[in-house]
N, C-alpha and C positions, 0 to 999 in steps of 0.2 A: 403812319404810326399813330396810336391811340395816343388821349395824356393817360390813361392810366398805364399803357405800357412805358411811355415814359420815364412815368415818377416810380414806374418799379425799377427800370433801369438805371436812372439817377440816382436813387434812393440806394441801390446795392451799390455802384460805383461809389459813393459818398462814403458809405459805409464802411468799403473795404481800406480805403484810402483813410478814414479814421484808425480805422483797426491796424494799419499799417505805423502809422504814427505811433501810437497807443505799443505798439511793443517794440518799436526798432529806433525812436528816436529820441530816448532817456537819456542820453548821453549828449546830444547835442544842445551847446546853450546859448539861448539868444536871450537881447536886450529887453524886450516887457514880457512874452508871455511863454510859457512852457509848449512844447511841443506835445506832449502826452494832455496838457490839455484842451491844446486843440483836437488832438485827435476824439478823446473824449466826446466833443463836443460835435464834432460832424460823426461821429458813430450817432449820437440821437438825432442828429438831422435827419441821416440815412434810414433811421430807424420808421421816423414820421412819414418820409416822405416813401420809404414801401407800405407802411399802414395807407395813405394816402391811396395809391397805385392798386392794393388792395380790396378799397373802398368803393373806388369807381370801375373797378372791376366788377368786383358782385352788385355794387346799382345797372351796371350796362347790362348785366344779363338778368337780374329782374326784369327788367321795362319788355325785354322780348316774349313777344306769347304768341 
């Protein structure tokens, strides 16, 4: 497996798993930090790391000629 397939794969998994937080765990409350804003937070991880995946995607098929 390529890293750009990878981090497109890490990158959605991270993603969803924010977005999952992000709407279903507003109700749960813990001691320092919110759960909607963790999720938040690895929704842009997810986000970087398919731009990422994306990136080295399209330099991997420049370079072939």
């Amino acid at each position: 497996m390529s890293p750009a397939t990878k981090n497109l794969a890490e990158g959605a998994v991270t993603l969803l798993v924010g977005l999952a937080l992000r709407l279903f765990a507003g109700g749960v409350d813990t001691p320092v930090v919110s759960l909607t804003k963790v999720g938040v937070v690895l929704m842009v991880l997810g986000g970087v790391l398919i731009c990422a995946g994306l990136f080295h995607t399209a330099r991997a098929t420049g370079t072939r000629r």
